[in-house]
C-alpha positions as CSV (number, residue, x, y, z in Angstrom):
1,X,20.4,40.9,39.4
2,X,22.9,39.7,42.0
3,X,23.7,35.8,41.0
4,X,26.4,35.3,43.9
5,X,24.2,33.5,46.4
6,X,23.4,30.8,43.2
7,X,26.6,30.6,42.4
8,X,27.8,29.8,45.7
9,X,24.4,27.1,45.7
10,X,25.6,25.6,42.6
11,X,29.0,25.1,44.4
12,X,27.6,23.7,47.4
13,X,25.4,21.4,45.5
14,X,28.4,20.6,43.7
15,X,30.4,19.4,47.1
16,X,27.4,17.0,47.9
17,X,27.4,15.5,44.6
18,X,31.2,14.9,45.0
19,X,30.9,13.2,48.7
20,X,28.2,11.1,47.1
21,X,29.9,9.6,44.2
22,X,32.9,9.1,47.0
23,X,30.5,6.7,49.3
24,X,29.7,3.4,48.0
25,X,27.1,3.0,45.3
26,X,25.0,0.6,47.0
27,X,23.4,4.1,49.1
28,X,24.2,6.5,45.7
29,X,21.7,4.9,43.1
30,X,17.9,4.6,43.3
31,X,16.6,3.6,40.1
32,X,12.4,4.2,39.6
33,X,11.3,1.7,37.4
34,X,8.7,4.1,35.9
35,X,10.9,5.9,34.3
36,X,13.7,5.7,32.1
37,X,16.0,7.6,33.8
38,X,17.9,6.9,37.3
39,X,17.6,9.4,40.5
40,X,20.2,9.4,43.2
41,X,20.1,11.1,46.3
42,X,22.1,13.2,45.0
43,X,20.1,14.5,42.8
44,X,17.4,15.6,45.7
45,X,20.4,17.1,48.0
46,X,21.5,18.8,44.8
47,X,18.0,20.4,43.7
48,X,17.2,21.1,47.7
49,X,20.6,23.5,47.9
50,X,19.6,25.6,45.0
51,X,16.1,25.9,45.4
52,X,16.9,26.7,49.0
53,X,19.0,29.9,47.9
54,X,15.9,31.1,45.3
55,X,13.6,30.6,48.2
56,X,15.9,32.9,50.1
57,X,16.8,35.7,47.3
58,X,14.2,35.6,44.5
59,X,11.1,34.3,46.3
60,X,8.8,35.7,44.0
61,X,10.2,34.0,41.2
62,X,8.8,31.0,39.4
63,X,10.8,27.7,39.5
64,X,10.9,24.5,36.7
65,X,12.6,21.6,38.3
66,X,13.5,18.1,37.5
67,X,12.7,16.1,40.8
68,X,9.8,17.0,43.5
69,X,8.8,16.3,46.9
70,X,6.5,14.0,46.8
71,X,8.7,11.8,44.5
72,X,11.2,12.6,47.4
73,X,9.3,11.0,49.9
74,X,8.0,7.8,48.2
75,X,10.9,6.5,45.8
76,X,13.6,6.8,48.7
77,X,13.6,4.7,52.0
78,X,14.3,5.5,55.5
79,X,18.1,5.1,55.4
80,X,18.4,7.2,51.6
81,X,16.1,10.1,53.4
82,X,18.5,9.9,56.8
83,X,21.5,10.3,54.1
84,X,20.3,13.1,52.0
85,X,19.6,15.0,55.5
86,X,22.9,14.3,57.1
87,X,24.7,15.4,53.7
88,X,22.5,18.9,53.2
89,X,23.5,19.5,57.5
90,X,27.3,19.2,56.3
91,X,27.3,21.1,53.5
92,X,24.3,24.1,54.8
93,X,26.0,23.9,58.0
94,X,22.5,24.1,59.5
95,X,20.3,21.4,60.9
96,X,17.3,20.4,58.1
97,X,14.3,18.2,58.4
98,X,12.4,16.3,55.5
99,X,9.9,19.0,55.7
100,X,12.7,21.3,54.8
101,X,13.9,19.5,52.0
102,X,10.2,18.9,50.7
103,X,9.7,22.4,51.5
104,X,12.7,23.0,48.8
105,X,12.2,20.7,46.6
106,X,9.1,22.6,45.5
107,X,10.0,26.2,45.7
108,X,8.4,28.2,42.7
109,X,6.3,25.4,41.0
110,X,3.7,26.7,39.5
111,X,4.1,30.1,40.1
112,X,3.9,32.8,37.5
113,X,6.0,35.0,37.2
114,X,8.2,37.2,34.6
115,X,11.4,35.2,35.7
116,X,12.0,31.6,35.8
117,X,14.7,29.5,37.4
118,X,15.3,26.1,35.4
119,X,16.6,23.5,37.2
120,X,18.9,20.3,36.7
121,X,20.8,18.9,39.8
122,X,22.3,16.6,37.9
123,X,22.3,16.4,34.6
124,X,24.1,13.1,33.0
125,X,23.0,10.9,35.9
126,X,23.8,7.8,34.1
127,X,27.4,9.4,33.7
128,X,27.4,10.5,37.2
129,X,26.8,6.9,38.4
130,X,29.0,5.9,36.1
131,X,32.0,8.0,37.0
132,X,31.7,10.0,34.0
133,X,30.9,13.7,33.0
134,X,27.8,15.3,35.1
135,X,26.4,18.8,35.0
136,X,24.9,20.8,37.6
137,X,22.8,23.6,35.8
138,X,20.3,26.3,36.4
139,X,19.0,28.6,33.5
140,X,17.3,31.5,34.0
141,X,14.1,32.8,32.1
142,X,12.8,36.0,31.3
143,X,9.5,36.0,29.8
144,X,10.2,32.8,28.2
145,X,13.6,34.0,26.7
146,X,17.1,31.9,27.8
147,X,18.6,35.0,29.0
148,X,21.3,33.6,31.9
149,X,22.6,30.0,33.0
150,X,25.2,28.6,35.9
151,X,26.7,25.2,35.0
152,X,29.1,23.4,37.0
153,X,31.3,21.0,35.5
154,X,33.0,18.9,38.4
155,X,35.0,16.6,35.7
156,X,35.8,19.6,33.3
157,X,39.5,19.6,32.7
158,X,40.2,15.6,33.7
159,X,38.4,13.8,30.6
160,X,37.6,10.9,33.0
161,X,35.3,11.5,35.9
162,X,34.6,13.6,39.2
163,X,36.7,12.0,41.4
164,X,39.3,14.9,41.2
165,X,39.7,18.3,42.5
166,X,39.4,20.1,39.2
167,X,35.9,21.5,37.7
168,X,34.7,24.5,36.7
169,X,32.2,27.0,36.8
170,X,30.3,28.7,34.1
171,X,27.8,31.3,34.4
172,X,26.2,34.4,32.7
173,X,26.5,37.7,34.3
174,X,25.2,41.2,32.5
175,X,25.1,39.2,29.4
176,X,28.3,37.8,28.9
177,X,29.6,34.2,29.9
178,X,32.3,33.2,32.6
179,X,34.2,30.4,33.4
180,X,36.4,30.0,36.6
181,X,37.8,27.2,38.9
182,X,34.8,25.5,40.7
183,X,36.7,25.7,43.5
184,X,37.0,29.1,43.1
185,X,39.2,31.6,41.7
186,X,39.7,34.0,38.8
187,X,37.0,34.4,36.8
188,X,37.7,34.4,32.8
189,X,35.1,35.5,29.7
190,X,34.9,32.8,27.1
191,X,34.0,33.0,23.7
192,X,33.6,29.9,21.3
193,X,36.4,29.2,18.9
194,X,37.3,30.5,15.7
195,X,38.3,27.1,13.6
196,X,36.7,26.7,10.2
197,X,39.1,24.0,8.9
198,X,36.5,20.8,9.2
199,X,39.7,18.8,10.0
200,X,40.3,20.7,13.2
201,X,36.6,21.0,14.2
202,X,35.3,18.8,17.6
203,X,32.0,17.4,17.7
204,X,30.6,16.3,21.0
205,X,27.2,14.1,21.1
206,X,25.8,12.3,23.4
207,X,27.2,9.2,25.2
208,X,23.6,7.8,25.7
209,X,22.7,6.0,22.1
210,X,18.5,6.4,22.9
211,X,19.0,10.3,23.2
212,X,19.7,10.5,19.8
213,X,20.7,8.8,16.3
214,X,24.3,8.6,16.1
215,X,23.6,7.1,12.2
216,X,21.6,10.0,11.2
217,X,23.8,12.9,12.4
218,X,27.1,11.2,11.0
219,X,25.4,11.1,8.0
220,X,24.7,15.1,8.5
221,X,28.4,15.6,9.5
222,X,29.2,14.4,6.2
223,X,27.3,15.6,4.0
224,X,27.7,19.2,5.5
225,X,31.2,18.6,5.2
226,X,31.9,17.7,8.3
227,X,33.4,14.3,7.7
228,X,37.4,14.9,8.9
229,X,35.7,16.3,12.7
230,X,36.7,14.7,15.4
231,X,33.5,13.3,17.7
232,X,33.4,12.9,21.1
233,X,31.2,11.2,23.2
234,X,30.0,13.0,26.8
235,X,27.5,13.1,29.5
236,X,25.4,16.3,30.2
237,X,25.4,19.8,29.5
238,X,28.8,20.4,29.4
239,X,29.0,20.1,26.0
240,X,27.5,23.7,25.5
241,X,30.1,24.7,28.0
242,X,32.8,23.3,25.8
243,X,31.1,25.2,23.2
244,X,30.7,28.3,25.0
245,X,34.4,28.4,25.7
246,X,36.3,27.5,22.6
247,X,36.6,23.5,23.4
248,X,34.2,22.2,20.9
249,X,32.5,23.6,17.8
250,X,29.1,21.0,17.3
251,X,26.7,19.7,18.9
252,X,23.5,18.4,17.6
253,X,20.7,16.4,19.0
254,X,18.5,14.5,15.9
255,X,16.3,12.0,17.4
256,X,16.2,8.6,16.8
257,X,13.9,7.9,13.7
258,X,10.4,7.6,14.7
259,X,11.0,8.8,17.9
260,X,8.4,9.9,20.4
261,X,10.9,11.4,22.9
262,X,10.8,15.0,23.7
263,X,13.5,17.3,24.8
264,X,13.1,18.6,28.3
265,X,14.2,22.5,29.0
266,X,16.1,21.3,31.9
267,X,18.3,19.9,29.7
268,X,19.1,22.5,27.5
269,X,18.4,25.9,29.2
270,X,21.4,26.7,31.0
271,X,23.5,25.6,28.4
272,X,22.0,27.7,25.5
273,X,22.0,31.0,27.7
274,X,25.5,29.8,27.9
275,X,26.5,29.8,24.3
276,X,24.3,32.8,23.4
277,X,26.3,35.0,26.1
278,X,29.6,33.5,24.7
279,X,28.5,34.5,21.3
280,X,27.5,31.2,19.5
281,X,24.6,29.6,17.8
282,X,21.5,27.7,19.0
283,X,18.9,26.9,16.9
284,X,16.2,24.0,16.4
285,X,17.1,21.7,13.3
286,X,15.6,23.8,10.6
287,X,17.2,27.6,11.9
288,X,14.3,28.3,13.8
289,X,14.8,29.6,17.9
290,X,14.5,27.2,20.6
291,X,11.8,27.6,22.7
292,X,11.1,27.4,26.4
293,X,8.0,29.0,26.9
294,X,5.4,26.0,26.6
295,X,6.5,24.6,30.1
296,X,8.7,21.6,30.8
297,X,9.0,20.2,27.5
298,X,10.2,22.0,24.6
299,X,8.4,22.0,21.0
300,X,11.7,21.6,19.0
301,X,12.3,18.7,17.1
302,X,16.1,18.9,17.8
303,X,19.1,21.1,18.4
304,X,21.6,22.5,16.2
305,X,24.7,24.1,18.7
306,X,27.7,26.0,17.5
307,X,30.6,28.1,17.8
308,X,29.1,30.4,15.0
309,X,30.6,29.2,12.0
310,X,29.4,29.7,8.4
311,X,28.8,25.2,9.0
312,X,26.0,26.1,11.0
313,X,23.8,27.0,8.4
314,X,25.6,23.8,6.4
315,X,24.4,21.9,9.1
316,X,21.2,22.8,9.1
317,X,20.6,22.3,5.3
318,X,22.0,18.8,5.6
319,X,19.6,18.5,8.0
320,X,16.6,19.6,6.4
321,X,17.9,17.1,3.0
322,X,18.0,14.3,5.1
323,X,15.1,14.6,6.6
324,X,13.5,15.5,2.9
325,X,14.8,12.6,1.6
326,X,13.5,10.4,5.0
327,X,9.5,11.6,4.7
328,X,10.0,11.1,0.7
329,X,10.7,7.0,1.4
330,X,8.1,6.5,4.4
């Protein structure tokens, strides 16, 4: 399977979410009060480049995406639709309607098929908005299997937000993972690191407290002896790409205690066919796979990421006593 034409998609999309977050906010952010998280036009232009390029070279294939049409055409106004347009005519280099972009916007949903493309055009909005880390990612699906991912990381390499000219990309092709400038360039394979020393180890988590319970996994870092990591904070997927490539060695996600919030396989697909080329681990909290064959949302009660170490499986019995010891005093 030829990935080129995504990769140069994810790129483009890539460009358009840079020349947003360089225009004011006041046209960047639309926040829908029905949900918990914000939507920029970014995110539409972003979505509308890729899904353009499946519709082009893999149009029998089934698409899972974040944002729709119809949301496309009621939460933004007149001015917000004008600017997604006159960004996607800049970047395509072709002229585009809203019935294009509609059109795009929901390629492949609810088509079956043997492959599926997963689709976040942003993930880490709050952190794109906020000048932070921000994800562009796309995993691919094979009969319900993570088996290739593109993630592009405008802020990789800066630690402080997209405004520079930095980035990468990281991808899967013929089962092994990739990372090169997101400009373009060089390609490299990546493999996760080889530190066992706790005291050297990096944990990244998520910046967003009500994605998960900072409490409960410090108190799984520690007891899987963990304690002397250092922990980082980050917005979006990149984390598995710091994974994939030797930057970090953990991440979990452990909910929030009697949380109802479910994991969506937008936000994890890419990144696990990431580490799983690279040659780490991903596994659900008690060593069981991660699934993304029931649809949008995944079953899992949480992730447990890795660069392969023997503290994986310390991590997961940690896990597993904590949460023993949690139903035990409910």
């Amino acid at each position: 399977m030829n990935i080129d034409p995504i990769i140069e998609a994810v790129r483009q999309a890539a460009a358009l979410c840079r020349e947003v977050q360089h225009r004011s906010f006041s046209s960047m952010t639309k926040v829908n009060q029905q949900y918990s998280e914000p939507v920029t036009i970014a995110d539409y232009g972003s979505q509308a480049i890729i899904c353009r390029a499946l519709q082009q070279y893999f149009p029998d294939d089934a698409v899972i995406a974040e944002e729709a049409g119809s949301q496309f055409l009621a939460m933004l106004n007149d001015e917000q639709h004008a600017t997604v347009l006159q960004l996607l005519n800049t970047v395509l280099d072709v002229p585009v309607t809203t019935d294009h972009v509609v059109s795009w916007l929901d390629f492949g949903k609810g088509v079956e098929a043997s492959r599926t493309w997963v689709i976040d055009p942003i993930d880490g909005t709050k952190g794109f908005i906020a000048m932070r880390h921000y994800a562009i990612a796309v995993g691919i699906l094979e009969d319900g299997e993570p088996v290739g991912g593109l993630m592009a990381a405008p802020g990789y390499g800066d630690g402080v937000s997209g405004y520079d000219e930095d980035g990468a990309l990281f991808y899967v092709r013929d089962g092994k993972a990739y990372r090169e400038p997101l400009a373009g360039g060089e390609a490299e394979q990546i493999a996760p690191s080889q530190r066992t020393d706790p005291a050297t180890l990096q944990i990244v988590q998520s910046f967003e407290r009500e994605h998960t319970s900072k409490e409960r996994m410090l108190r799984v870092f520690r007891e899987a002896g963990l304690g002397e990591a250092t922990i980082t904070d980050m917005d979006s997927m990149e984390k598995y790409a710091l994974i994939a490539c030797g930057d970090a060695d953990v991440l979990m996600r452990l909910s929030r205690l009697n949380s109802t919030r479910r994991h969506n396989i937008w936000d994890h697909a890419a990144g696990v066919a990431l580490v799983q080329a690279a040659g780490g681990r991903a596994t659900d909290l008690d060593g069981s796979p991660l699934r993304f064959n029931e649809g949008a949302i995944m079953p899992n009660d949480g992730m447990i990421v890795t660069s392969g170490g023997a503290f994986h499986d310390d991590l997961i019995a940690a896990t597993q006593a904590l949460l023993a010891e949690e139903a035990a005093s409910s």
